[in-house]
ZARO-95014 format. One record per atom (N, C-alpha, C): x, y, z. Coordinates in steps of 0.2 Angstrom, whole numbers, plus 5000, padded with zeros to 4 digits. Each point is the difference from the previous one (the first is absolute). Last residue first. Example, Ala and Ser with C-alpha at 12.3 -4.5 7.8 and 13.67 -1.06 7.14 Angstrom:
2
506449895035 500450065001 499650055003 500249725000 499650065000 500450065000 
***
This chain:
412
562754825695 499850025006 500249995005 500650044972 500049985007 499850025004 500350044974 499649935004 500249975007 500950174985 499550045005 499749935001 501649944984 500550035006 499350055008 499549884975 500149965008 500150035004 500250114981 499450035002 499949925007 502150034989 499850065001 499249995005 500849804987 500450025007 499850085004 499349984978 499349945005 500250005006 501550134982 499250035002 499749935007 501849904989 500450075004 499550015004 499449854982 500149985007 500450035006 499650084978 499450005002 499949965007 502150034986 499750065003 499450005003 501049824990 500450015006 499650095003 499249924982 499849945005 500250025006 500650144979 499550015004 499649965005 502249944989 499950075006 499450005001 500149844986 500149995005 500450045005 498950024980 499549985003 500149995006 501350094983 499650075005 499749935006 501649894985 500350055007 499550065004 499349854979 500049955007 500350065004 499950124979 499349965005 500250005006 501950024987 499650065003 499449995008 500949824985 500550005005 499950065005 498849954978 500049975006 500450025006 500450144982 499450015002 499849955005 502149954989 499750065004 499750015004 499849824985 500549975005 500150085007 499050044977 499649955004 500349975005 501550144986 499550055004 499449955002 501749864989 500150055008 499750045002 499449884979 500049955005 500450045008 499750144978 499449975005 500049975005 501850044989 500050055002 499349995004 500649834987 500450005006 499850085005 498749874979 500550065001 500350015008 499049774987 499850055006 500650064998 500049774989 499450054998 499750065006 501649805002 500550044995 499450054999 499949795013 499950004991 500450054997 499849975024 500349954998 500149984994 498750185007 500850035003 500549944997 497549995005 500250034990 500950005002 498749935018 500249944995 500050044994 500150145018 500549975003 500049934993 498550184999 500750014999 500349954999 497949985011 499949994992 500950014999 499750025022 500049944999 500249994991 499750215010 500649964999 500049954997 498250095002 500150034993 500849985002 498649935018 499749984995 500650024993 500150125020 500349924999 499849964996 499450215001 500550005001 500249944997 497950045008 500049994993 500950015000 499449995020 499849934999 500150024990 500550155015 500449965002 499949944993 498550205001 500450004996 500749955000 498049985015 499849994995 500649994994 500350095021 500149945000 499649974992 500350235009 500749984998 499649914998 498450145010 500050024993 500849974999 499349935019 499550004996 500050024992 501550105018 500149925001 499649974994 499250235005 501050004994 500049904999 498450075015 499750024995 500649974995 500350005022 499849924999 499850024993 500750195011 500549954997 499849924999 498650185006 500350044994 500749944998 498649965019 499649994994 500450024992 501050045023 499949944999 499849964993 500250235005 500749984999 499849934997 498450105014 499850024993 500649974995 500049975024 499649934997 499950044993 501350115015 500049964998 499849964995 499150215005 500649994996 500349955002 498349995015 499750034992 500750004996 500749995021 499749935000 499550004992 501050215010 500649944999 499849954996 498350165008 500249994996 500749954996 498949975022 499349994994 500550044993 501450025019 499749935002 499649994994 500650225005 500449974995 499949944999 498550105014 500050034992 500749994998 499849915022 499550004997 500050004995 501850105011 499949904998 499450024996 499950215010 500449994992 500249935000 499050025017 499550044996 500449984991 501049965022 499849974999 499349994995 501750175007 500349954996 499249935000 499550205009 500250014994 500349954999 499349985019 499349994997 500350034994 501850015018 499749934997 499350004995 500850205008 500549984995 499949924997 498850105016 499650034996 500549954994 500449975021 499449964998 499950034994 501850115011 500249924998 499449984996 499650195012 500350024993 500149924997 499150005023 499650034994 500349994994 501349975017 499949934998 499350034994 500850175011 500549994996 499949934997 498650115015 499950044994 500549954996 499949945023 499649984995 499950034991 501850065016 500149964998 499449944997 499950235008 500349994993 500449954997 498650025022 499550024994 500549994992 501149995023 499449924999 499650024993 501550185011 500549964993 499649914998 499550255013 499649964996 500449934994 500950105019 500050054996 499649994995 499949895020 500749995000 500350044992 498449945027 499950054990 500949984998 499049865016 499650055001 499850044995 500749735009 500050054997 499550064997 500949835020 499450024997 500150064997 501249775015 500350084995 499450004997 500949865024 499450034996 500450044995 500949825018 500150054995 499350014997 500549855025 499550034994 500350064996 501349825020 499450084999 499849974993 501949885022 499550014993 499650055000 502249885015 499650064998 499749974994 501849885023 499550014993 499650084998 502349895018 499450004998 499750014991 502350025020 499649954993 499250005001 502050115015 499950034996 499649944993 501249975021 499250035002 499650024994 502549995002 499749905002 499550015001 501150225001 499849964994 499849925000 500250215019 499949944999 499749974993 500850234996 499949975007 499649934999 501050114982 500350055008 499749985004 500249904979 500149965004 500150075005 498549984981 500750074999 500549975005 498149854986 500650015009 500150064997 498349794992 500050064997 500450035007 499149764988 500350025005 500350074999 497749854993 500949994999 500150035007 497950014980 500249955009 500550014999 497950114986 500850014997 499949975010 498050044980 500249995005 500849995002 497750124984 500849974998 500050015008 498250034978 500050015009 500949965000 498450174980 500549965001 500249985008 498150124980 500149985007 500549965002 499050194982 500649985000 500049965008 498050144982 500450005007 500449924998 499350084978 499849975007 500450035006 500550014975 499950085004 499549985007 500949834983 500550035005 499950075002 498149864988 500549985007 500550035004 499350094978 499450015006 500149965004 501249994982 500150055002 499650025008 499849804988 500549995003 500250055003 498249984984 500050005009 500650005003 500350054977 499450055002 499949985010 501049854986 500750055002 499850075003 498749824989 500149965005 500650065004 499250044981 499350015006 500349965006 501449974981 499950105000 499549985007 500249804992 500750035002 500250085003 498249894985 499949985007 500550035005 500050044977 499550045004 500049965007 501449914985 500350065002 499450055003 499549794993 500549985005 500150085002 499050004981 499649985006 500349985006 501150044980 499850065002 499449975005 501149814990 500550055004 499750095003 498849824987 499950005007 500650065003 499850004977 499550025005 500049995008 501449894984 500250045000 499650065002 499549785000 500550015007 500150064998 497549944990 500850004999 500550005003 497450064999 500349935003 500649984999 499150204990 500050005008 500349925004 499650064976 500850025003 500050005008 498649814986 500050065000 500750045005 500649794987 499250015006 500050055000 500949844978 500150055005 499550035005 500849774985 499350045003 500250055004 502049894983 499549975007 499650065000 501449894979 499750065003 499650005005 502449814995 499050024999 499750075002 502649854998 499850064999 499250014997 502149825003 499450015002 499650064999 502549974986 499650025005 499149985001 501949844988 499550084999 499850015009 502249884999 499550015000 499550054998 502949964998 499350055004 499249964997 503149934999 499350034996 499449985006 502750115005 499449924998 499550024995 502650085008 499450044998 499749924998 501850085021 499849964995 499550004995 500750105023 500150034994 499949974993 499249975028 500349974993 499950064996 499550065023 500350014998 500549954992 497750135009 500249935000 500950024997 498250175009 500649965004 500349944998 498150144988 499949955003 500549995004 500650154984 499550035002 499749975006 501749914988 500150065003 499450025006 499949854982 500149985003 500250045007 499150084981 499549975003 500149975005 501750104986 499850045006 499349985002 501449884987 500350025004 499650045006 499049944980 499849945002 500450035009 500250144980 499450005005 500049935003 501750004987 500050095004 499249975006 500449854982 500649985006 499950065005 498950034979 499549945005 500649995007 500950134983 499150055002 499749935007 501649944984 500550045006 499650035003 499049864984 500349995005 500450025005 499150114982 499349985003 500449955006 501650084982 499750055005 499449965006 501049864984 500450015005 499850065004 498549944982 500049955007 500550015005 500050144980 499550015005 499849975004 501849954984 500150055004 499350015005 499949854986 500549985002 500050075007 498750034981 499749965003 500450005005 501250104986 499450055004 499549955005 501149864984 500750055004 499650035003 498749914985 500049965004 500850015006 499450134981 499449975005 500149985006 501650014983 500050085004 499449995004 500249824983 500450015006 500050055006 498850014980 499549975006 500549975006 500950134981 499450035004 499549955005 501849904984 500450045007 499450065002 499349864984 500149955006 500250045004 499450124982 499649985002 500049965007 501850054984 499650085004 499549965004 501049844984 500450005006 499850065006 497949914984 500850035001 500350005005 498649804992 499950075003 500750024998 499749824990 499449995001 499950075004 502149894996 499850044996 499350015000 501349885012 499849974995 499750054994 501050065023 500549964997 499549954990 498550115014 500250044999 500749984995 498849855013 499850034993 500450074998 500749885021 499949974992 499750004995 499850145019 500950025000 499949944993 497950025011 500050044994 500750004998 499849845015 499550004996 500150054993 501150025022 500249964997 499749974992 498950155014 500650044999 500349954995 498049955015 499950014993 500550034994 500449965024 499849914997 499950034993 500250185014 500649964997 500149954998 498050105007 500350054994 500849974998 498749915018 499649974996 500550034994 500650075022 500249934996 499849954995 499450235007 500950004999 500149904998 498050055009 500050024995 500750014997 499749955023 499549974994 500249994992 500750145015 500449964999 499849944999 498550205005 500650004995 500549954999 498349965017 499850014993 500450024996 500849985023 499749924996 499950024993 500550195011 500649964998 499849944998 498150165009 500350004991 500749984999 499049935022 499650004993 500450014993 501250065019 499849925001 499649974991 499850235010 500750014995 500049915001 498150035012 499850064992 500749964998 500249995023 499649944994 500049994993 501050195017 500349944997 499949944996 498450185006 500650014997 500349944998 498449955016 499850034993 500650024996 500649985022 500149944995 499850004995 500150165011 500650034998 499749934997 498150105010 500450014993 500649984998 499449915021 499649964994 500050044993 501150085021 500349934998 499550004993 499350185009 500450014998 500549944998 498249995012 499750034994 500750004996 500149925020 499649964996 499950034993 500750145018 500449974998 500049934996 498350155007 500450044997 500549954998 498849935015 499850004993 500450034996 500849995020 499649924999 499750014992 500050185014 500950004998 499949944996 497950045011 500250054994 500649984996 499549905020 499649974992 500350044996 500750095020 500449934999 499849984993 498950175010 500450034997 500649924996 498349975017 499750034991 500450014995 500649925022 499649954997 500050034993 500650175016 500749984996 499549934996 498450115013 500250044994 500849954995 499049935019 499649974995 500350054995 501150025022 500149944994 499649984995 499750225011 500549984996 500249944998 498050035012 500050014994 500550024997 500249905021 499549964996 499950034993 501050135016 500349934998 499849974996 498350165009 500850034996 500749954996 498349925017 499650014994 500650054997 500749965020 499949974997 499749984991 499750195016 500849994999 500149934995 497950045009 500350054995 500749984996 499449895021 499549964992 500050054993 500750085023 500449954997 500049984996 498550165007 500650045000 500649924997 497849935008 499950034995 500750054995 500049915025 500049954994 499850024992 500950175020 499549994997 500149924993 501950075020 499550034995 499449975000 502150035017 499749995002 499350024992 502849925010 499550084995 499449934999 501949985018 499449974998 499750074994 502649925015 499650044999 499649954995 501849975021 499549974996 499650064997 502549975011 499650034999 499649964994 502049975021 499649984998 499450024996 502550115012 499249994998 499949954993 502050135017 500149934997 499249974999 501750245005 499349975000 500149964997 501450185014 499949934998 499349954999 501550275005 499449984998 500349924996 501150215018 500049944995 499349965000 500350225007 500850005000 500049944995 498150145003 500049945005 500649975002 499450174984 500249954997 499949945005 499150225003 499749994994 500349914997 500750125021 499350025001 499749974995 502250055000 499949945004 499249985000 501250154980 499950005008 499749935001 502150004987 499550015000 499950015006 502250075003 499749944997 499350024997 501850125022 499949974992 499649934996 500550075024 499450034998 499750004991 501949855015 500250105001 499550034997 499649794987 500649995005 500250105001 498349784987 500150085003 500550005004 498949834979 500550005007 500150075002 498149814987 500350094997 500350015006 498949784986 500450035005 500350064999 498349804990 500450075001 500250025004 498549794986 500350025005 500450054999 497849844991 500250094999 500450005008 498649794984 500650025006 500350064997 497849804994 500350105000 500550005004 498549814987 500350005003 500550054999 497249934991 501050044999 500449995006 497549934987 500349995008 500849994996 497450064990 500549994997 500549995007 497549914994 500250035005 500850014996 498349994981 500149975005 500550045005 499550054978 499750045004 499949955007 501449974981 500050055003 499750025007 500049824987 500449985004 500050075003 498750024981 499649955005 500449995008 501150084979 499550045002 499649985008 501649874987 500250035005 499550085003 499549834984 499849975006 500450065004 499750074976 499549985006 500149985006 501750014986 499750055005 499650015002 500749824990 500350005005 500050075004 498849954979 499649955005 500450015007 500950104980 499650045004 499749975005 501649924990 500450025003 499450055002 499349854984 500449975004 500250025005 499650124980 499349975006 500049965006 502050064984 499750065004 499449975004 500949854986 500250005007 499850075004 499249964978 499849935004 500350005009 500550174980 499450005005 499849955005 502149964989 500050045004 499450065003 500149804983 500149985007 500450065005 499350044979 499549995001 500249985007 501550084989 499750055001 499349985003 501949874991 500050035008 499650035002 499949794981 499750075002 500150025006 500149784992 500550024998 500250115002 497949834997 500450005007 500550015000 498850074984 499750035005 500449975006 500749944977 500050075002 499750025008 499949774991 500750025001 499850085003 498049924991 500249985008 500850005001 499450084979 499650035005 500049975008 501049894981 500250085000 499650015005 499249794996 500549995003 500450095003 498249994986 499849995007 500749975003 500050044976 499850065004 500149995008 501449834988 499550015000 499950075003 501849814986 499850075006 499550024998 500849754990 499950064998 499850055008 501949804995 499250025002 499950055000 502249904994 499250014994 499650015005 501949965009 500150034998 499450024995 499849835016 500050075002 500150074997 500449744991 499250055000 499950045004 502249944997 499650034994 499450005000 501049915017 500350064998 499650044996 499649775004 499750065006 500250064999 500949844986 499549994999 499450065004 502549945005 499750044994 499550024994 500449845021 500050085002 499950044994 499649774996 499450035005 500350095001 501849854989 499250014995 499650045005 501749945013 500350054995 499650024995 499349805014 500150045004 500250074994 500149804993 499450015000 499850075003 502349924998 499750024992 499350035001 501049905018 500250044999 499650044994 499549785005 499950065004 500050065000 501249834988 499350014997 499650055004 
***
């Protein structure tokens, strides 16, 4: 009994598995954490934080351990001269150096860090959207083909309930044999167009799957998409803004940076060991040295001038792309929303003719069982609905296309 009970539960779990419907939001959190490209900004940033500190690590005491031995042998006058080699040089030193800067020169350094990773941050949304955007029309898609497979095969099964129907009157003489075999040929083309909408629906579902990293190939049923027209902010409040903000800070931040490294240069450095040419009493030879490096730049062909000029040219380059966002941002977003209107228009005007559709089947469908319908009628009303209902339902799937579209600038 256990058994049985147990064997019922699993194939009980199965199959609800199998029937749950998939969801946008599910797709979308697949795809992001699924996404190299995202967790490859992620670790970029990651690996800049570690150049910051070694920034930092830099400019501490750095302490080298030096050994510089040689020997140059003379024999009968031959050899280096004596005078330059000593004959033999052994040095066994302990050396500490100090670069000596301006904490402002550091916090540069830094803020340059600081605005690469905000920039990859940006860049990161960006990649983020774009790829939301892109999941959600592929499931739109997939949805839409979901839709006209349920409704056509709807209807395939209404048409052959009422096949068997006519195939007796006709046999009765009440319709022609022409008659029956034209509503047959119907319901073949019907037949056929479910198998296409289906291999349409398996195609795309593949690549929704694709698209997300998931790797089931199994095709489900889908969830209407969530999908509501959000409140767009102005283009300045946008990430895809911010990014040209970021890129001026960037540029000014590259403006001082130039202006630091034309500073005097202070570097102090100590060094203890043990230093021989051993010609004379070497067991004497340990001690210490320290000094002071100074560099002070003088002229260096004016290349501090065209290296500002040239972040000049960069700034300019950024206040055109950022110019053209703008005026594509307000017009993209007008031709969206005119699509919008122009497809809600069509949706509006098809539903009406849905409904009278169905109504003049319905009439058919009980004159069909008396014999008083011209069959030719009863399939151009079967037609023209079948028409209908497929504008309504591209144009649904079209008009949840445009909203994805116009979501897509909805980020800050």
């Amino acid at each position: 009994m256990r058994t049985f009970v147990f064997f019922f539960s699993m194939i009980f779990i199965s199959y609800t598995a199998l029937a749950q419907e998939r969801t946008l939001d599910g797709y979308i959190s697949a795809g992001i954490q699924n996404s190299p490209l995202l967790k490859e900004y992620q670790n970029k940033q990651m690996s800049n934080l570690v150049d910051s500190l070694r920034i930092i690590a830099g400019y501490k005491p750095q302490v080298n351990g030096v050994s510089t031995n040689s020997y140059a042998p003379s024999y009968k006058g031959w050899g280096y001269d004596y005078a330059i080699t000593n004959g033999a040089n052994f040095s066994e030193l302990i050396a500490v150096s100090q670069k000596l800067v301006s904490k402002e020169n550091i916090n540069n350094q830094q803020e340059a860090i600081r605005l690469l990773n905000e920039s990859l941050s940006i860049s990161g949304k960006i990649s983020e959207q774009d790829l939301k955007k892109s999941i959600t029309a592929q499931y739109i898609t997939t949805y839409g083909d979901w839709q006209q497979y349920q409704f056509n095969k709807q209807m395939l099964d209404l048409l052959q309930k009422e096949e068997s129907i006519l195939k007796k009157l006709a046999e009765g003489g009440i319709y022609r044999q022409t008659d029956y075999l034209s509503f047959l040929v119907t319901i073949q083309q019907q037949g056929l167009l479910i198998s296409q909408i289906k291999i349409q629906f398996q195609n795309d579902f593949s690549t929704l799957n694709y698209l997300c990293g998931v790797k089931d190939t199994a095709a489900s049923t889908l969830a209407a998409p969530a999908i509501e027209l959000s409140i767009l902010p102005e283009a300045e409040s946008t990430v895809f803004y911010k990014k040209f903000q970021v890129d001026s800070l960037t540029l000014l931040n590259s403006h001082a940076q130039i202006e630091y490294s034309y500073k005097p240069k202070v570097s102090l450095y100590a060094d203890g060991g043990y230093v021989s040419s051993f010609a004379e009493q070497p067991y004497k030879n340990f001690g210490f040295s320290g000094g002071v490096n100074i560099v002070v730049p003088i002229y260096d062909g004016k290349q501090k001038k065209m290296q500002h000029d040239k972040i000049a040219i960069d700034e300019q380059t950024r206040k055109g792309y950022r110019d053209f966002f703008k005026t594509q941002y307000e017009q993209q977003l007008a031709q969206l929303f005119q699509q919008l209107q122009s497809t809600q228009q069509l949706i509006n005007q098809a539903t009406p003719q849905v409904k009278y559709t169905e109504t003049l089947i319905e009439a058919n469908r009980k004159l069909l069982e008396t014999g008083d319908v011209r069959m030719a009628d009863y399939i151009l009303a079967i037609g023209n609905y079948l028409a209908a209902k497929n504008i309504i339902t591209q144009n649904t799937t079209n008009k949840l296309q445009i909203i994805n579209q116009v979501n897509y600038w909805n980020r800050k």
